[in-house]
PALUM-107801 format. One record per residue: residue number from 0; residue in one letter; z, y, x of N, C-alpha, C, O in turn. Coordinates in steps of 0.02 Angstrom, whole numbers, plus 32768, in hexadecimal, padded with zeros to 4 digits. Each point is the difference from the previous one (the first is absolute). Example, Ala and Ser with C-alpha at 12.3 -4.5 7.8 and 13.67 -1.06 7.14 Angstrom:
<recs>
0 / a / 8186 / 7EE4 / 8294 / 8000 / 803B / 7FD3 / 8000 / 803C / 802D / 8021 / 7FFF / 8034
1 / s / 7FBB / 8036 / 7FBA / 8003 / 803B / 802A / 8025 / 8037 / 7FD9 / 8008 / 8037 / 8019
</recs>
This chain:
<recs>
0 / x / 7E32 / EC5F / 1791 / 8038 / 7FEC / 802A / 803F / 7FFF / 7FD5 / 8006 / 802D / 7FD6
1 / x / 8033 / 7F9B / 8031 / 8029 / 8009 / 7FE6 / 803A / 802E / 8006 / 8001 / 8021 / 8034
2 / x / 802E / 7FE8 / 7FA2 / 802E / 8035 / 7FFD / 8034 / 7FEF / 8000 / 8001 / 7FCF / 7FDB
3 / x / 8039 / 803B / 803B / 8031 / 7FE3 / 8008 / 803C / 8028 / 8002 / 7FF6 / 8037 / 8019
4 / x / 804D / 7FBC / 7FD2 / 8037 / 8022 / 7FDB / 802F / 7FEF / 803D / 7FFB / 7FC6 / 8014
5 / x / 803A / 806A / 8013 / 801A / 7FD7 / 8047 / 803C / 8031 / 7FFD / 7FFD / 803D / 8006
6 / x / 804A / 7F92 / 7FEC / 8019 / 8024 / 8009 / 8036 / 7FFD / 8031 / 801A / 7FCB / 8011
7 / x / 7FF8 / 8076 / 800A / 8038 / 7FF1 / 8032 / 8050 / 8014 / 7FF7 / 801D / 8011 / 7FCD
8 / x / 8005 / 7FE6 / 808A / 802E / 8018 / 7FE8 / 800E / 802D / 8043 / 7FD1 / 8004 / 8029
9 / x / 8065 / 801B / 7FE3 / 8016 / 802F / 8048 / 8058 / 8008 / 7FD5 / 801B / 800B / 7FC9
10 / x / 7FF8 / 7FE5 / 808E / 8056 / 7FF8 / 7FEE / 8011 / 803C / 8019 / 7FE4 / 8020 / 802C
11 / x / 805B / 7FF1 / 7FAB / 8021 / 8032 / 801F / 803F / 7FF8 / 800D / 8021 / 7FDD / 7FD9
12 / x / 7FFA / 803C / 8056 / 8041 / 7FEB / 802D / 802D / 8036 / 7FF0 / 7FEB / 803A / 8000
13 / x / 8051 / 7FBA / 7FF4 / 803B / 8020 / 7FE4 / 804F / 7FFE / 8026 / 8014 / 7FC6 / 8003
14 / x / 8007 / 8056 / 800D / 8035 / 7FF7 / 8005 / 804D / 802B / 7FE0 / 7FFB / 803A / 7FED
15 / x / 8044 / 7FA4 / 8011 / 801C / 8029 / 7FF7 / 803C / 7FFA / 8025 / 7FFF / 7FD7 / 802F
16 / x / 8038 / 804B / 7FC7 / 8046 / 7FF3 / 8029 / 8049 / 7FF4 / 7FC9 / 801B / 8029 / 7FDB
17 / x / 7FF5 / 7F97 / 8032 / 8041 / 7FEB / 7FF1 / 802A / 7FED / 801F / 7FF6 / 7FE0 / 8034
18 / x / 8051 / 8030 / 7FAE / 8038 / 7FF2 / 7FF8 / 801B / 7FD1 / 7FFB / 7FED / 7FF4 / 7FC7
19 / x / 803B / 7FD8 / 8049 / 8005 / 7FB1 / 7FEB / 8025 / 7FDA / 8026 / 8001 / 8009 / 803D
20 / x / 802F / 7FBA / 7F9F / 8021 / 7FD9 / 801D / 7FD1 / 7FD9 / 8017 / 801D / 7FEE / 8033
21 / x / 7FA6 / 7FF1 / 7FCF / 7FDC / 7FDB / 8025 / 7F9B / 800B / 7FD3 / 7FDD / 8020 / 7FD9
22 / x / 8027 / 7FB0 / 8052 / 7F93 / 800B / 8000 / 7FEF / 7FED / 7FBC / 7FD3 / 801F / 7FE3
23 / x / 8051 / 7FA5 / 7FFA / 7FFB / 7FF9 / 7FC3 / 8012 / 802D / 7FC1 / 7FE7 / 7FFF / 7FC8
24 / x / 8050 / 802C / 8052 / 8017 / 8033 / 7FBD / 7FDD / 803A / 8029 / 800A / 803B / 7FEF
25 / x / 7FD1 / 7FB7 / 8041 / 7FC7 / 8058 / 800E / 7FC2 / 7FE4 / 7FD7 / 7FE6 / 8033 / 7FE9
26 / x / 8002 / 7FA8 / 8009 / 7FBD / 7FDA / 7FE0 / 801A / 8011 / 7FB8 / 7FE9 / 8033 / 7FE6
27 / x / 8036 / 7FB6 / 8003 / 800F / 8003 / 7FC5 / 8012 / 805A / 7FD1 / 7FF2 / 8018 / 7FC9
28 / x / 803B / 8004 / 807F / 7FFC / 8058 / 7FEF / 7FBE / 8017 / 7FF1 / 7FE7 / 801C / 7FCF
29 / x / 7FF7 / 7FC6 / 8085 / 7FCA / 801B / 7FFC / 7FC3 / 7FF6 / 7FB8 / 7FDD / 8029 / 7FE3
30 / x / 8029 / 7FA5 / 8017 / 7FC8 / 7FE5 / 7FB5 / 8029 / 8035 / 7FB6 / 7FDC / 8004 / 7FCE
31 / x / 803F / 800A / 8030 / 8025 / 8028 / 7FDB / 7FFA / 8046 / 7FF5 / 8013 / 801E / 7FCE
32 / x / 7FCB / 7FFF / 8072 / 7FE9 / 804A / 8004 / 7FD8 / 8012 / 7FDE / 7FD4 / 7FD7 / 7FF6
33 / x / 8026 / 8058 / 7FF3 / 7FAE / 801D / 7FE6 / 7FDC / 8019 / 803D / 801B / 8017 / 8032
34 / x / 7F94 / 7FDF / 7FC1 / 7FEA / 8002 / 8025 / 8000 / 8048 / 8024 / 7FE2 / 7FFE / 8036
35 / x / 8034 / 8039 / 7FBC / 8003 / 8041 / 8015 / 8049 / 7FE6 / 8043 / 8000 / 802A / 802D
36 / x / 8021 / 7FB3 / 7FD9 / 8034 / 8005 / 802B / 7FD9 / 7FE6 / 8038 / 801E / 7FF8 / 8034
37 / x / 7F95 / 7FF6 / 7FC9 / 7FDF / 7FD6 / 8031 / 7FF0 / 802C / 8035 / 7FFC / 803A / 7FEA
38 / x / 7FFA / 7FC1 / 8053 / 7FD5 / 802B / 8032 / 7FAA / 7FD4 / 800C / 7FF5 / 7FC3 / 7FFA
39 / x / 7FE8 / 8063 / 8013 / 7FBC / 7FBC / 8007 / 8005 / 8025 / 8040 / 8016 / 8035 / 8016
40 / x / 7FB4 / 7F74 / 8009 / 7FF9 / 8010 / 804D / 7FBB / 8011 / 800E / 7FE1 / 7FD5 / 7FE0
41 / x / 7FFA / 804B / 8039 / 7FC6 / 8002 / 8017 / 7FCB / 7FD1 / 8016 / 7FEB / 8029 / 8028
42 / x / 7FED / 7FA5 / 7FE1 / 7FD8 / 7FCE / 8007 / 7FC4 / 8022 / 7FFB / 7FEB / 802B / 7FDA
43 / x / 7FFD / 7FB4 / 805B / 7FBB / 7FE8 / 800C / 7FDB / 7FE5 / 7FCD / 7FC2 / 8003 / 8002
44 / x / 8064 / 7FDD / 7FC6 / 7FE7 / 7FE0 / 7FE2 / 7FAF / 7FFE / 7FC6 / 7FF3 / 802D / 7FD7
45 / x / 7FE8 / 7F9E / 8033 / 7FC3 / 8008 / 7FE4 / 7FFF / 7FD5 / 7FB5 / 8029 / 7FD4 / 7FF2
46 / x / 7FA3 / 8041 / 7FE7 / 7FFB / 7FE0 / 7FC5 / 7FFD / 7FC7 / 7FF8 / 7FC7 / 7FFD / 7FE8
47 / x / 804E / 7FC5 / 801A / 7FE0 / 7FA9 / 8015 / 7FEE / 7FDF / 7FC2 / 8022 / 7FED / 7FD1
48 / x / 7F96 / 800E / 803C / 7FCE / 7FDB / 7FB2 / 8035 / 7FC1 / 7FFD / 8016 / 7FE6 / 8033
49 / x / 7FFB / 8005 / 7F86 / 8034 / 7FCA / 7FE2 / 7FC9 / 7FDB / 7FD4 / 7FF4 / 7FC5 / 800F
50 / x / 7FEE / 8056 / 7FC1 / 7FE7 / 7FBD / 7FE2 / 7FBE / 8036 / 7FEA / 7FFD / 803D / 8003
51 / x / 7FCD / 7F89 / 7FE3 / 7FC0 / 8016 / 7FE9 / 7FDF / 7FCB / 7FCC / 8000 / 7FC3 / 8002
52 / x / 7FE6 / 8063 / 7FD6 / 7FE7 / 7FFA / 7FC4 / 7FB8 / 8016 / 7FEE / 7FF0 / 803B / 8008
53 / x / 7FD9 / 7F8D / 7FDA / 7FCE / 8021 / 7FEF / 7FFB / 8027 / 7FB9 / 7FFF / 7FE9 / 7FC8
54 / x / 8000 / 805A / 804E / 7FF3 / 804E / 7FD5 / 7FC9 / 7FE4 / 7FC8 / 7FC3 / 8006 / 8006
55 / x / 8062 / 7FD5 / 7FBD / 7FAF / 7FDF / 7FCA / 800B / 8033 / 7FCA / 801E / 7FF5 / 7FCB
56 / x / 7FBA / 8061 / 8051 / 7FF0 / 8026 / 7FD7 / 8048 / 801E / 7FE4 / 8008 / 8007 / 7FC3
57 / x / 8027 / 8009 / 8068 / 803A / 8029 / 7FD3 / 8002 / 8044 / 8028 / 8032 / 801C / 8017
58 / x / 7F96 / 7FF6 / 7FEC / 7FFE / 805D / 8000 / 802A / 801B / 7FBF / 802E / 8028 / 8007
59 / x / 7FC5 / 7FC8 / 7FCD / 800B / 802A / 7FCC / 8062 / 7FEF / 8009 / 802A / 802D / 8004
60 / x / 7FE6 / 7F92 / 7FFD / 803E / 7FFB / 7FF7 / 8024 / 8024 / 8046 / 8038 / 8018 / 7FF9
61 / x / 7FB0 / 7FEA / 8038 / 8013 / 8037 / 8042 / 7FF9 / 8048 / 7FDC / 8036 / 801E / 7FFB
62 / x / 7F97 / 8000 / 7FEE / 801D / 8046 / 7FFF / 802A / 8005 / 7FC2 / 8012 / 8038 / 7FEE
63 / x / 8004 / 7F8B / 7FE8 / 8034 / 8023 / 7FD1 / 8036 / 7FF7 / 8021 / 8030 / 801F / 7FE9
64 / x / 7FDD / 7FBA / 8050 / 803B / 7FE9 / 802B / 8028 / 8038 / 8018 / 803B / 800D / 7FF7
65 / x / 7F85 / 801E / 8036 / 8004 / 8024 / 8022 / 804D / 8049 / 7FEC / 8009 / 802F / 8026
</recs>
C-alpha cells in the first residue's frame, strides 16, 4: 500500500488592544508588535490536511528532520 506525506495546517487566533487615530494606523501599530504583546484566543480549532505527497522512501530524510 502506498505511503503518503500530508501536511497540514491549524490557525491560531490572536488578538491585541490599540490605541489610534483610526483602523489603518491600529493595523499598522498592530503589525509592529512583537508577538509577546499578542493575547491568543481559544478555538475549536482542528488540524486541516493542506497538501499531499507520495512518501518515495524518505524515512531516513524524516528522522534527520525530526
Amino acid at each position: 500500500m502506498p505511503v503518503y506525506r500530508v501536511f497540514g495546517t491549524k490557525y491560531h487566533n490572536y488578538y491585541t488592544i490599540i490605541e489610534a487615530a483610526d483602523q489603518f494606523e491600529a493595523v499598522d501599530l498592530a503589525n509592529a508588535l512583537p508577538e509577546t504583546e499578542w493575547n491568543s484566543i481559544l478555538t475549536d480549532d482542528v488540524i486541516e490536511a493542506t497538501d499531499v505527497y507520495l512518501n518515495e522512501d524518505t524515512s531516513n530524510e524524516l528522522q534527520l528532520n525530526i
